[in-house]
Structure formats: C-alpha cells, structure tokens
C-alpha positions as CSV (number, residue, x, y, z in Angstrom):
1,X,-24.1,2.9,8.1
2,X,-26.1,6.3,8.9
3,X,-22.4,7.8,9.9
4,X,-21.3,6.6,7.1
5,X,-23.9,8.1,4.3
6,X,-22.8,11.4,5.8
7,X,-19.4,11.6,4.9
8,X,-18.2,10.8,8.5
9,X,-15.5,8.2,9.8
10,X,-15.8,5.4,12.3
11,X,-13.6,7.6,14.5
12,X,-16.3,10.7,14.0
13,X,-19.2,8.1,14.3
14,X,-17.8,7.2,17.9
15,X,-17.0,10.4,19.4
16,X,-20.6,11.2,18.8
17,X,-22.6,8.2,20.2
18,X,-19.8,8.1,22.8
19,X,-19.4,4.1,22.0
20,X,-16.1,3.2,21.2
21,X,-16.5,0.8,17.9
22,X,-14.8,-2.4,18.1
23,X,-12.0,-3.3,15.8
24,X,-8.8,-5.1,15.9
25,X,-5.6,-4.5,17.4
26,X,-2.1,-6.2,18.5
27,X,-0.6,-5.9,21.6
28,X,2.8,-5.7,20.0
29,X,1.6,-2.9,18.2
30,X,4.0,0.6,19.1
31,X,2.0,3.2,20.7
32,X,4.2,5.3,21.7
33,X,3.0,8.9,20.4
34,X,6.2,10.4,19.7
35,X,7.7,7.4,17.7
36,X,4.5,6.9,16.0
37,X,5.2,10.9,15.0
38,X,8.2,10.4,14.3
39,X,7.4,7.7,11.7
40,X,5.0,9.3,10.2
41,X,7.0,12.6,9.5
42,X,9.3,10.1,7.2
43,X,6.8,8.2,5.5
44,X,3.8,10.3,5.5
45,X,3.2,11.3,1.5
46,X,2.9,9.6,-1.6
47,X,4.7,6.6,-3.0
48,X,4.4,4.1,-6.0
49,X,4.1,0.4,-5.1
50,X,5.4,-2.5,-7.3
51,X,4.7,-5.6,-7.3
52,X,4.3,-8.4,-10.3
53,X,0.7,-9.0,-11.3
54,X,-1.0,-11.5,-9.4
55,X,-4.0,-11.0,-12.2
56,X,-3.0,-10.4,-15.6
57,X,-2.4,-14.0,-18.0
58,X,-1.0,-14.2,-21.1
59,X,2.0,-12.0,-20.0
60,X,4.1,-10.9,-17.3
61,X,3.1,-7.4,-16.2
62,X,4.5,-5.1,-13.3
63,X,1.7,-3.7,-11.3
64,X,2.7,0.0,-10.3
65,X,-0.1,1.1,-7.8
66,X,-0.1,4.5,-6.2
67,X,-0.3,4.3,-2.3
68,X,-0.9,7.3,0.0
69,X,0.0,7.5,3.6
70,X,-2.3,9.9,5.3
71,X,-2.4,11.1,8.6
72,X,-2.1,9.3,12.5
73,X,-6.1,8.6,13.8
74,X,-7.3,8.7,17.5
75,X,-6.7,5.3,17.9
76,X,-3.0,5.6,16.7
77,X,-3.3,3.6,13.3
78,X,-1.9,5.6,10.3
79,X,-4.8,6.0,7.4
80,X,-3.8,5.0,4.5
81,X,-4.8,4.2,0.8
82,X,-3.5,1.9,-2.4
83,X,-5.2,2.6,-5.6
84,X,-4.6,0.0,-8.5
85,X,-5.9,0.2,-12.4
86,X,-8.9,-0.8,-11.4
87,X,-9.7,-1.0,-7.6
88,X,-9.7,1.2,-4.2
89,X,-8.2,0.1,-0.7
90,X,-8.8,1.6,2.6
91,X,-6.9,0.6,5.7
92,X,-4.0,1.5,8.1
93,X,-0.5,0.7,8.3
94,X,1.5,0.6,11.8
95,X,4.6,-0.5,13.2
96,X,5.6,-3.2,14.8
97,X,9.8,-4.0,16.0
98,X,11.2,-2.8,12.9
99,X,8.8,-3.5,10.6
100,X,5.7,-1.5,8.8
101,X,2.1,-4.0,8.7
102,X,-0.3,-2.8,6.3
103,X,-4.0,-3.5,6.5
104,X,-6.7,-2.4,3.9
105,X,-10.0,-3.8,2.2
106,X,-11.7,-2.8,-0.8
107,X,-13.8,-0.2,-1.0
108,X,-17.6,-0.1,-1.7
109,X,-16.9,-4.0,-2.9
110,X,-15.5,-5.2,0.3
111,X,-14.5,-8.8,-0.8
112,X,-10.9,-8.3,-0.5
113,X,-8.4,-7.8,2.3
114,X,-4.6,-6.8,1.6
115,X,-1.7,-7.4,4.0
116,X,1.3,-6.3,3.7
117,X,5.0,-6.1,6.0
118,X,7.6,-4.3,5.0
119,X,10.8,-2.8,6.6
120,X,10.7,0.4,8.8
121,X,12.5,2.7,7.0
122,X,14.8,4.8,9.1
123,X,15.8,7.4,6.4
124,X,15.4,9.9,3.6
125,X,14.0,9.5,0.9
126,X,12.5,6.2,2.4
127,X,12.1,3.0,0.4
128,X,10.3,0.0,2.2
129,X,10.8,-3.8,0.6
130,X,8.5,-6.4,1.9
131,X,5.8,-9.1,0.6
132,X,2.1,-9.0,-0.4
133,X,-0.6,-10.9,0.8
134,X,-3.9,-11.0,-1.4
135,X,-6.3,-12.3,-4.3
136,X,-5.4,-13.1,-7.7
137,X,-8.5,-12.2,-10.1
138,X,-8.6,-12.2,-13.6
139,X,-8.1,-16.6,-14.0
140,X,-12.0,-16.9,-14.5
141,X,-15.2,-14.5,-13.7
142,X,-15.9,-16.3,-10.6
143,X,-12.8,-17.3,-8.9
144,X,-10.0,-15.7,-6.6
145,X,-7.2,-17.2,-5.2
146,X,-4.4,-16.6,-2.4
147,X,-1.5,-15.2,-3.9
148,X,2.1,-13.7,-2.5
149,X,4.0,-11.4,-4.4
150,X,7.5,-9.4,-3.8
151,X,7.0,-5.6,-3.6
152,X,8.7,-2.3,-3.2
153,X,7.6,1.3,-2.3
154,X,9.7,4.4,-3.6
155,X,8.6,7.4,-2.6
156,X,7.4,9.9,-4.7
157,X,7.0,13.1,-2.3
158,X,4.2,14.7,0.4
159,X,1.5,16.5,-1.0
160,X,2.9,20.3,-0.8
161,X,5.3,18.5,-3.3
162,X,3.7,17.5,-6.1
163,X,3.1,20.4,-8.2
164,X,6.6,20.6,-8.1
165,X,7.2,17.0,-9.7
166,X,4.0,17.0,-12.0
167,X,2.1,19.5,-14.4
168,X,-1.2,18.9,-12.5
169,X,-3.3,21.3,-14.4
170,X,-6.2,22.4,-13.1
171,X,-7.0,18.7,-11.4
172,X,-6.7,18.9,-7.1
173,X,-3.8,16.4,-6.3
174,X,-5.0,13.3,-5.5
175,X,-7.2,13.3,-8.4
176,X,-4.1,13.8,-10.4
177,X,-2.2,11.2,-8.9
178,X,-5.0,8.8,-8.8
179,X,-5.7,9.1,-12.5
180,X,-1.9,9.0,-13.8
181,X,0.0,6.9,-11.4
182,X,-1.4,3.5,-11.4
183,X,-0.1,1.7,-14.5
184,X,1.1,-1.8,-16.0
185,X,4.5,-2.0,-17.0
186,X,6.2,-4.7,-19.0
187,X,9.9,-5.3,-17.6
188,X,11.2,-7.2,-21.0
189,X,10.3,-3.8,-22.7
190,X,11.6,-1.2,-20.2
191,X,14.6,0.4,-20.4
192,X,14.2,2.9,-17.2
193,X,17.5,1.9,-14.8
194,X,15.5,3.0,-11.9
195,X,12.5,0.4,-12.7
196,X,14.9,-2.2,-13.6
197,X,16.8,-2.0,-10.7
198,X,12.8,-2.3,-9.0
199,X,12.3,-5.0,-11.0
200,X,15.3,-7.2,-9.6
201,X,14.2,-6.2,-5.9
202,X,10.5,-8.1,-6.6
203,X,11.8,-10.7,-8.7
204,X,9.5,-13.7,-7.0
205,X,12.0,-16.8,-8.1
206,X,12.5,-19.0,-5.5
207,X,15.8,-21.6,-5.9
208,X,15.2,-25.1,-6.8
209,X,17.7,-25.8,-3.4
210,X,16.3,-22.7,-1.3
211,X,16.2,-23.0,2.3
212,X,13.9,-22.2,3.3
213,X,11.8,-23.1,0.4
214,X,9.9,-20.3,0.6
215,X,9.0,-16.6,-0.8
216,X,10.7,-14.2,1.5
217,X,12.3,-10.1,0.8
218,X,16.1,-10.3,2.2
C-alpha cells in the first residue's frame, strides 16, 4: 500500500524489497519471449471494444469502451487497460494456444473482475472477436449480477498515431482518448456500415434449437 501511495507498481515494489509478490498464473500460459514480442508488436495500441450493455434498461444500447494495450512487464503479462462511460479497469492480457485471455479489476473500487478470450490475431490491422465475462449494474442500487456478452475489438492505432487520426488539441493522448472514445450507441438508429457490420458480429441471440445451447463467438 506504501508502494502504492508513491506512484510505484507491484513490479517496482518487488524489485525493491527483493520479495517477489505473489499473484496468479497458468501453466499453459506462452512465455516464450520472442512470441510474446511478437504479439505485442501487432496488438500493442489502442482499440475500441463493443459489446451490448449488460447495464443500461429501458433500451438496447452498444457499449463502445476504449481499451489500451500497453507494454510486456517483468513477469511477461501484457498491461493493459478498458475504460467505459463510467468505470476504470486494470489488468493484463496474455496468450494462450491461439487465443488472447484478458484479466482486469476495477480501479480504486475493486468490486469487479472482467474476463475476457478472444482470438489471437495473426494480422494487420488486427481485429479480435471473443466473449465477456462480468457484472451487470444498473437493475437496482444494490445488486450485480453475472452476465456474458458478445464483443469485438477494432483497432484504432498505437500512440505515435493518434494525432494523425484525431484533432487532440492541446490534451496529452490518453486524456483525449479517454474523454472521447467511450460512448453508448444505439444500433436501431445508426447508420455507420462499419458499426453495423460490428453490431452483427456481437449479436448475443442464441437459436431456440442451438447446439450447444449456449453463448459462444464462431
């Protein structure tokens, strides 16, 4: 917590008591440096994530939250962050045989952990399809429930990027993109090809005669 209160990562906190700190891991995690580079050179950067609401009533709303892919850590995990309209999330994604596992937890609130897997993308520009795994707020001030939802990641571009794509002003970049990227959309009122081409690829509807009878990206 002291580490912390200065500004300095669990990483920095354990070099300097020379404890490592605990955490989890998975054996069928891929370690290997150079693929974990090589990864990370395709997906490192900015990206908008879609997924339908798990939160909002009274309508169906598109939630478009802006996810950032930062840099490999000492322990091999790639840092990595998803701001929404309203909350923060810390974590690390990783591979494992073919697919991307995302781990994060609210920030400051910590009452919240998000999961989710998506495909390894193996080209430029990358787009990774997978499911969610978290809490659906917003049904009454005191409950939260499991909830699954489709999603898709297009990438937007890596930081050098940016001013490129976006009249930033005289905001730093991620305070730009964390201000104007997260956003609610309404898919019975858009018009944009590329989003409703996103919002097929999330559609949640599971077939009355589905096998399996379950919520699954193909």
């Amino acid at each position: 917590v002291f580490g912390q209160s200065l500004g300095l990562s669990s990483q920095e906190v354990s070099k300097i008591i020379g404890i490592r700190i605990p955490g989890i891991d998975f054996s069928s995690r891929i370690t290997d440096k150079r693929m974990i580079k090589d990864i990370h050179r395709t997906i490192k950067g900015y990206w908008y994530s879609y997924y339908y609401s798990v939160s909002r009533l009274g309508e169906r709303f598109v939630s478009r939250d802006l996810c950032i892919i930062k840099e490999i850590n000492d322990d091999g995990f790639i840092d990595c962050e998803i701001i929404d309209n309203y909350f923060h999330y810390v974590g690390v994604c990783f591979p494992i045989k073919g697919k991307l596992y995302f781990f994060l937890e609210k920030d400051k609130l910590f009452n919240e952990i998000i999961v989710y897997t998506t495909n390894l993308p193996d080209r430029t520009p990358p787009i990774l399809n997978g499911v969610i795994l978290c809490l659906s707020g917003g049904v009454d001030d005191m409950s939260s429930y499991p909830c699954a939802s489709k999603t898709t990641f297009r990438y937007i571009g890596k930081k050098e990027e940016i001013p490129d794509l976006f009249n930033i002003g005289e905001l730093s970049i991620d305070d730009y993109m964390r201000k104007n990227m997260p956003a609610y959309l309404i898919p019975e009122k858009d018009t944009e090809p590329e989003n409703i081409e996103v919002y097929k690829t999330i559609n949640n509807h599971i077939g009355e005669n589905a096998v399996p009878f379950a919520l699954r990206m193909l």
